[in-house]
C-alpha positions in Angstrom: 251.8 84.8 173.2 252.0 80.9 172.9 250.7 78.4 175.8 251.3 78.1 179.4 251.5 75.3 181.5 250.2 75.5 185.6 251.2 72.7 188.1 249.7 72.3 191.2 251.2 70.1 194.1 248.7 69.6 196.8 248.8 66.8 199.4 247.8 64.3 197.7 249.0 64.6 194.1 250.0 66.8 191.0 248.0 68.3 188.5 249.2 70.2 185.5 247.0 72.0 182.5 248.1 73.9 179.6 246.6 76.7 178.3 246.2 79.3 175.5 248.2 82.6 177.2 245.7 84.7 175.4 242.4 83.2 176.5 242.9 80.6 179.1 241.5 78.0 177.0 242.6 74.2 178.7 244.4 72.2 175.9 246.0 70.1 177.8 246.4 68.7 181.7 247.6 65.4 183.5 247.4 64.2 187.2 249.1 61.9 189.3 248.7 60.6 192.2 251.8 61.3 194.8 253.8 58.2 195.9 252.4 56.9 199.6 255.2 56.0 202.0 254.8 53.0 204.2 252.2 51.1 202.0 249.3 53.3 204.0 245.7 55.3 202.6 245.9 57.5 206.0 247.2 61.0 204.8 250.6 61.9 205.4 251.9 64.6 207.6 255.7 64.6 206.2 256.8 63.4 203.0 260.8 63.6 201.1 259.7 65.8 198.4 261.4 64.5 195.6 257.6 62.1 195.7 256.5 66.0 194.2 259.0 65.5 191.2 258.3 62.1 190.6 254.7 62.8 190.6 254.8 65.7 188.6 256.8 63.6 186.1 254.0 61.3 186.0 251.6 63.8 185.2 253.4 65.5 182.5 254.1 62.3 180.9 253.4 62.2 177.0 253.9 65.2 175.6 251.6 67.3 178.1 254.3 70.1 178.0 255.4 70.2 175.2 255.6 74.2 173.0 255.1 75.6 176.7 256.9 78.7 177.1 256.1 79.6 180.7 255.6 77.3 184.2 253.8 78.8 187.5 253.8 76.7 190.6 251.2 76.2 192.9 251.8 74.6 196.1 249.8 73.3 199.3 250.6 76.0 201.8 251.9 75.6 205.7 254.7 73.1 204.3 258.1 73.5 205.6 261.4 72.2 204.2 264.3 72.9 206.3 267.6 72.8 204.6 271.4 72.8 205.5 274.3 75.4 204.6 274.8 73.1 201.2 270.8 72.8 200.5 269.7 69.2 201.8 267.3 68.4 203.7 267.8 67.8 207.2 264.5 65.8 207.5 261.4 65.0 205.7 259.1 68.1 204.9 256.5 68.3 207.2 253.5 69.5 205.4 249.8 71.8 206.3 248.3 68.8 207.8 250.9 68.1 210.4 249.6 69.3 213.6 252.5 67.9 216.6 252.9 71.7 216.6 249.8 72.8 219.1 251.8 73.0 222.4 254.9 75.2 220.3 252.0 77.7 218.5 250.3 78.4 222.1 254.0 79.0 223.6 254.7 81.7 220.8 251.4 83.0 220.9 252.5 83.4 224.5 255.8 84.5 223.9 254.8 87.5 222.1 252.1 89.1 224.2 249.5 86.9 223.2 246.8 87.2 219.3 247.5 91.3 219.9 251.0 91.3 219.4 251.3 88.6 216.7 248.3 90.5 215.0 250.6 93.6 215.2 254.0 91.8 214.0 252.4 89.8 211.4 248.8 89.7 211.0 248.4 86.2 212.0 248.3 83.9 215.4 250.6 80.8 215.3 248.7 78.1 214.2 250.3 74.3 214.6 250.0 74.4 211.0 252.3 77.2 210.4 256.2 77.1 209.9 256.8 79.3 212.4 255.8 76.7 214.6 256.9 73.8 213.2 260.2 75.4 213.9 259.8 75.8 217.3 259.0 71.8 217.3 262.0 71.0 215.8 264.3 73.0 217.8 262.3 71.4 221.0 262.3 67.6 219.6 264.5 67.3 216.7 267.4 69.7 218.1 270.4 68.2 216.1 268.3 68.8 212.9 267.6 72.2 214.0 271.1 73.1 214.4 271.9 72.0 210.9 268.8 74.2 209.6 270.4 77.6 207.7 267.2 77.8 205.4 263.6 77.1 205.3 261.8 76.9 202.1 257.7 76.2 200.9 256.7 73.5 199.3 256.3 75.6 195.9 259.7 77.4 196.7 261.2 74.2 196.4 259.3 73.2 193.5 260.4 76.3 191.9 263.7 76.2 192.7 264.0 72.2 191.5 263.0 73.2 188.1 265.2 76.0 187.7 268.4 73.4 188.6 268.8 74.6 191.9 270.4 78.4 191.7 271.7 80.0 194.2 268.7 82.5 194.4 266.0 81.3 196.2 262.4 82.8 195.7 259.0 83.1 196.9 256.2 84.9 196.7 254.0 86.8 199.2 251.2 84.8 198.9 252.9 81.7 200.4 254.7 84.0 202.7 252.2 85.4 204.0 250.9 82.1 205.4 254.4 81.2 207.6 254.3 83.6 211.0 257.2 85.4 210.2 256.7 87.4 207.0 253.9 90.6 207.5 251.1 91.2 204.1 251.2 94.9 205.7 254.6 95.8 205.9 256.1 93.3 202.9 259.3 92.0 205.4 260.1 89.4 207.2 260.7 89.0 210.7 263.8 86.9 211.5 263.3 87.8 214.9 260.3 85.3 214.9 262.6 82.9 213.2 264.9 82.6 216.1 262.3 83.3 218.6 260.8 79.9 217.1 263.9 77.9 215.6 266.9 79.8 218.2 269.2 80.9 215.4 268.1 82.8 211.9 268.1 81.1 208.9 268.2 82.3 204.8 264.4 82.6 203.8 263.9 83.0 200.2 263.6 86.6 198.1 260.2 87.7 198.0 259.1 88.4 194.4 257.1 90.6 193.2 253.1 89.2 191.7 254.6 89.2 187.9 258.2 88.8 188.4 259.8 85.8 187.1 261.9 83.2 189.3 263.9 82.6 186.9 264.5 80.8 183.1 265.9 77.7 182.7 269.0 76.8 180.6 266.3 76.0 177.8 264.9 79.3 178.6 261.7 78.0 179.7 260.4 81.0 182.4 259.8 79.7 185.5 256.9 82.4 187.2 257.4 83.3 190.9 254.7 80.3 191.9 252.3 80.7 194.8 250.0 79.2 197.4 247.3 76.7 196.8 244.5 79.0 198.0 246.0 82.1 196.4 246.3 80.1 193.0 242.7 79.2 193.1 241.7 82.8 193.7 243.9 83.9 191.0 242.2 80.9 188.9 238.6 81.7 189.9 239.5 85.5 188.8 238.3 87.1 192.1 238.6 90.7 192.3 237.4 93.3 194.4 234.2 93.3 195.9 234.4 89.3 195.4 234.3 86.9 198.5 234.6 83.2 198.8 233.0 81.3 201.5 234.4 77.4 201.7 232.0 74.7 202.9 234.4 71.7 204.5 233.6 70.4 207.6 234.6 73.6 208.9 234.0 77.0 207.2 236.6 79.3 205.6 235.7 82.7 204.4 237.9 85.3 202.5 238.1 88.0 200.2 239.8 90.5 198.0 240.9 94.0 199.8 243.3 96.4 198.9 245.2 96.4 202.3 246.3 94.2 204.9 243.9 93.9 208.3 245.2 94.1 211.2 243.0 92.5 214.0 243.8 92.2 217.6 241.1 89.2 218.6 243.5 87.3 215.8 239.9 86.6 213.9 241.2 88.0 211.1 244.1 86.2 209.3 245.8 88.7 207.2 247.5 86.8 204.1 248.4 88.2 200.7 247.4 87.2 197.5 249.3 86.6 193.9 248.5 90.1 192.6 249.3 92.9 195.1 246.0 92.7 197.2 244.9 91.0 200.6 243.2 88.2 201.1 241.9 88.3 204.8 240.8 85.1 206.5 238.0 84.4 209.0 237.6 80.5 210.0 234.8 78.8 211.5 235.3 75.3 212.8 231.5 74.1 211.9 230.1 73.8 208.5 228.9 70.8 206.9 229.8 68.7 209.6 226.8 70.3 211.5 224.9 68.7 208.5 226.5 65.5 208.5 225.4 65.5 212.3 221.7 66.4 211.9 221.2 63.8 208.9 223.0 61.2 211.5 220.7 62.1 213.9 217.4 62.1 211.4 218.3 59.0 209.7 219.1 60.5 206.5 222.1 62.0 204.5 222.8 65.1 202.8 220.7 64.9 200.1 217.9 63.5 201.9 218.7 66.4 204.8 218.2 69.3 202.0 215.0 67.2 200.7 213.5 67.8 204.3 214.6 71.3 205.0 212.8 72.4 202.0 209.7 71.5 203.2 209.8 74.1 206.4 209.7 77.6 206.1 212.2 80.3 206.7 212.9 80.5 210.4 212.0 76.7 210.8 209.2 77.4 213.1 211.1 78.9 215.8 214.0 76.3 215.6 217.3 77.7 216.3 220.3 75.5 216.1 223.7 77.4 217.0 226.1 75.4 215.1 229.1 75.1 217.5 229.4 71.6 217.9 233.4 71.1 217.8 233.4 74.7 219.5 234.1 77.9 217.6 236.8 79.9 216.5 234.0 82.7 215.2 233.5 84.3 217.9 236.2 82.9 219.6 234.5 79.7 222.0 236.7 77.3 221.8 235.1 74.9 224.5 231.3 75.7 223.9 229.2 73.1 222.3 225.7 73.6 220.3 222.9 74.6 221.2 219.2 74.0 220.1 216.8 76.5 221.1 213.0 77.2 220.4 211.4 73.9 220.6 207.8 73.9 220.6 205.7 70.8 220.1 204.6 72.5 216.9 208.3 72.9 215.9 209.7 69.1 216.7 209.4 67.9 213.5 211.9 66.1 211.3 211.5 68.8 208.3 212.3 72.1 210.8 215.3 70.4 212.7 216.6 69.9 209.1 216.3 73.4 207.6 217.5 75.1 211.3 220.6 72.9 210.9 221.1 75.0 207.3 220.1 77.8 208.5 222.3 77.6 211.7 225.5 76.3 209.5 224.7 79.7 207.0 224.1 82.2 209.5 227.5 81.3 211.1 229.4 81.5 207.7 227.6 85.6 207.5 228.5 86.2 211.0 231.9 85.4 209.5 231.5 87.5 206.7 230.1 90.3 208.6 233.4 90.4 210.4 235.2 91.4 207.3 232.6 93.2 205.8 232.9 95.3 209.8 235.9 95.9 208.6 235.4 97.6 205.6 236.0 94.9 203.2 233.3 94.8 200.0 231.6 91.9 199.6 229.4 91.9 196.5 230.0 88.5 195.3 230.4 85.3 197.2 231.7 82.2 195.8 230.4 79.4 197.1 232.8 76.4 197.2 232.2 72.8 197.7 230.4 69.9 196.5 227.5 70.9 199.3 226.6 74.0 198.0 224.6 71.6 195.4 222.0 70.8 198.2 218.8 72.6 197.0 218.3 73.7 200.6 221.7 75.8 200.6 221.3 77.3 197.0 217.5 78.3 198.3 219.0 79.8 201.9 222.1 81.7 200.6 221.4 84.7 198.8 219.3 85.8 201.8 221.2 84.5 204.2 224.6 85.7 203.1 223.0 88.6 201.7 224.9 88.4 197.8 224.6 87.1 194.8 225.9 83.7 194.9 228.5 82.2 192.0 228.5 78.3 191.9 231.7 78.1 190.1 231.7 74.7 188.0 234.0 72.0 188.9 237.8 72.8 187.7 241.4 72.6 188.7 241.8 76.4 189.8 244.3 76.3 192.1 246.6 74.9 188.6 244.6 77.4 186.9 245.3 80.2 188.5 249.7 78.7 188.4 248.6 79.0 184.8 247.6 82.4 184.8 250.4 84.1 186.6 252.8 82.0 184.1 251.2 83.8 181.2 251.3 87.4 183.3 254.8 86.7 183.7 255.2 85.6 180.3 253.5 89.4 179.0 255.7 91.3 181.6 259.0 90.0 180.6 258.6 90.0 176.8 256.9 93.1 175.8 253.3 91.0 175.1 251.3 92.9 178.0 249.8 95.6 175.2 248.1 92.8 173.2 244.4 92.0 173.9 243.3 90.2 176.4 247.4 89.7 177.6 247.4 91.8 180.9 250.0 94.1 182.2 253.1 94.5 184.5 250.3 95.7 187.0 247.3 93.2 186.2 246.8 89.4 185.2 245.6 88.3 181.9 241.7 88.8 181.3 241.2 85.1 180.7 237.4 84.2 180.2 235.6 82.8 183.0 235.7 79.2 183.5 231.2 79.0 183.9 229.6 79.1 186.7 226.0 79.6 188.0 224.6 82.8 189.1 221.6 82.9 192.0 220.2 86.1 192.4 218.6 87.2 195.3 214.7 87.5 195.0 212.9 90.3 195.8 211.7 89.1 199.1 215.1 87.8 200.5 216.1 90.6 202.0 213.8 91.0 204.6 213.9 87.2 204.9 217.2 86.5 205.5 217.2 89.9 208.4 214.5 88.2 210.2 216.0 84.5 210.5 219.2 86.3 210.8 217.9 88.1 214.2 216.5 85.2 215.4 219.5 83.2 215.4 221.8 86.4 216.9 218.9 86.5 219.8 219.5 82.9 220.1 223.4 83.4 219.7 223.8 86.3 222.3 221.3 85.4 225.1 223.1 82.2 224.9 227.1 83.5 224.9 226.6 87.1 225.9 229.5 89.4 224.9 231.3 86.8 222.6 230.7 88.9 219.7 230.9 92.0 220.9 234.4 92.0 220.0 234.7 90.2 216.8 
């Protein structure tokens, strides 16, 4: 079926890889840094996106495309480009990262009935991230731009759209729509009501395609796939299927995982975004993860490493230490103006080495109370992926599997978000030209069987189970004597 070629913009720079269509194999791939305005290392918030073409030129310099017969797009999601009648832009993108929009996503929240009714209209709560309310910022700050705005576009969209020489069709795809407040995973519309609720006059939002279904070809008749999100590219990249979830370890915690229909969710907990193949991915957040390690090996006079070196010489429960992780408040359960809490201290328990393993065990139980929310739901969580460079720490591939309560895949280190671009190029690339039947190649209904990219499997031991229950309890005794009700209804 020839090769394929994946390109993935995210804030900070382009990355591209070629690969066989059959297999997946990486042949080629190039990066580039983007171009920083203003001379500065602080991380932008908008950007003119022709910086995305001139990066991506950069990075596909010498040859790195050439005999490609298919493109998919992956692009950092939240981004908003709004466009004039003739299709320029009347400002510079604002991208994920831009968050002037607080005030505008509390008044929508408001506007609607509050979590419930956005929940209901479109499975997710404004966030300031979201272009649903970077709308309502422009039309509040920026109102002459706002009156020129007649379409919005995604960061990818416009990607997509650039290399196809700017048709008249504009596309998406519901991955990336599913991520602006005003397109529903369960119902597969938009809502220009929430446009004009947000911006005060519709716009033209782009044609949803479906997960194979080419953008477009260029003149050349190179095909152009319908592109996606960053996060749903890397799912696509890291093959996740069901039963599989994914539990991110930034400074704050993101958990997801592959269902076969959209959640809807009341309390807002649950984000409900599509993915690139027809399923769900549904969202919990928490706002602590490794920061509550960073903290603790502040406070012991150590860093990470030296934090996971210490933890390992406690014991599961760390004595009686609880540490409820909450220290920039929580978003699971919902305490947004709570702060941590340290409970259990005994003189036999105030050592160096239990403080360190209750701060991973507080950090890990809140990532499963996460999980249980979905799992509550229904959702099948076999698998969890454990993302991140800190799920290297000895003490967090020791605590997981019990804590978690799956076997844990440590994927290795790879560009999967351009991966996954690459993938949906090649599914594309079966689908439109009759290859879908040959091995390995996919279907019109299911992406190429490319081989895993390696990762690490930790099993959980024969004893785990009844140790990560009993550390598990302590901590919710901890957790619900200390915020009573909070998450009753998570």
């Amino acid at each position: 079926m020839g090769i394929v070629a994946g390109i993935d913009s995210s804030a900070s720079g382009t990355t591209v890889v070629v690969c066989d269509a059959e297999t997946g194999a990486v042949l080629r791939h190039g990066h580039a840094a983007h171009p920083v305005s203003g001379g500065g290392e602080a991380p932008q918030t908008e950007i003119d996106p022709q910086a995305w073409l001139m990066s991506l030129g950069e990075a596909a310099k010498d040859g790195v495309l050439e005999g490609v017969r298919a493109i998919g797009v992956s692009g950092q999601r939240h981004g908003m480009l709004a466009m004039d009648a003739g299709g320029a832009l009347v400002r510079p993108a604002l991208l994920w990262n831009d968050k002037r929009a607080q005030i505008q996503a509390a008044d929508l929240t408001e506007a609607l009935g509050g979590p419930a009714g956005w929940a209901e209209a479109v499975g997710a709560v404004p966030q300031a991230a979201y272009p649903v309310a970077k709308l309502r910022w422009l039309a509040q700050h920026e109102p002459a731009a706002a009156r020129r705005t007649a379409e919005v576009l995604l960061p990818h969209d416009w990607l997509v759209w650039q290399l196809l020489g700017r048709p008249q069709r504009r596309t998406t795809d519901r991955g990336d729509a599913s991520g602006t407040g005003y397109w529903s995973a369960a119902t597969g519309e938009y809502r220009s009501d929430l446009v004009k609720l947000a911006l005060g006059h519709e716009v033209a939002l782009p044609e949803v395609l479906g997960p194979a279904e080419p953008a477009g070809q260029t003149p050349e008749g190179l095909l152009i796939s319908a592109g996606t999100g960053d996060n749903m590219a890397a799912a696509l990249g890291l093959g996740l299927g069901p039963g599989d979830a994914v539990v991110s370890l930034g400074a704050s915690g993101t958990v997801f995982a592959v269902h076969g229909e959209a959640l809807s969710d009341a309390s807002g907990t649950i984000t409900s975004f599509a993915d690139a193949t027809g399923r769900h991915l549904p969202v919990v957040h928490t706002r602590n993860a490794v920061r509550v390690l960073r903290g603790t090996a502040e406070l012991l006079g150590t860093d990470l490493a030296g934090l996971s070196a210490l933890a390992m010489r406690s014991t599961p429960g760390s004595y009686g230490l609880v540490l409820l992780p909450y220290l920039e408040g929580e978003r699971t359960p919902d305490l947004p103006h709570t702060a941590g809490t340290l409970a259990g201290l005994r003189r036999e328990s105030m050592k160096p080495e239990h403080m360190a393993r209750a701060a991973f065990e507080g950090m890990l139980c809140g990532l499963a109370d996460a999980l249980d929310v979905l799992r509550g739901r229904g959702v099948e969580v076999r698998r969890v992926f454990l993302l991140g460079p800190a799920g290297e720490l000895p003490a967090v591939r020791s605590m997981a599997p019990a804590l978690l309560g799956a076997r844990i895949v440590l994927p290795q280190p790879a560009e999967y978000a351009a991966l996954g671009a690459a993938r949906q190029a090649a599914w594309s690339l079966g689908a439109v030209y009759g290859s879908a039947s040959r091995s390995g190649a996919g279907s019109a209904a299911e992406p190429p069987r490319w081989q895993p990219y390696g990762h690490e499997l930790l099993e959980p031991g024969e004893d785990d189970a009844p140790i990560g229950q009993a550390v598990r309890q302590q901590y919710a005794a901890v957790r619900d004597q200390t915020h009573p009700g909070a998450f009753s209804g998570v």
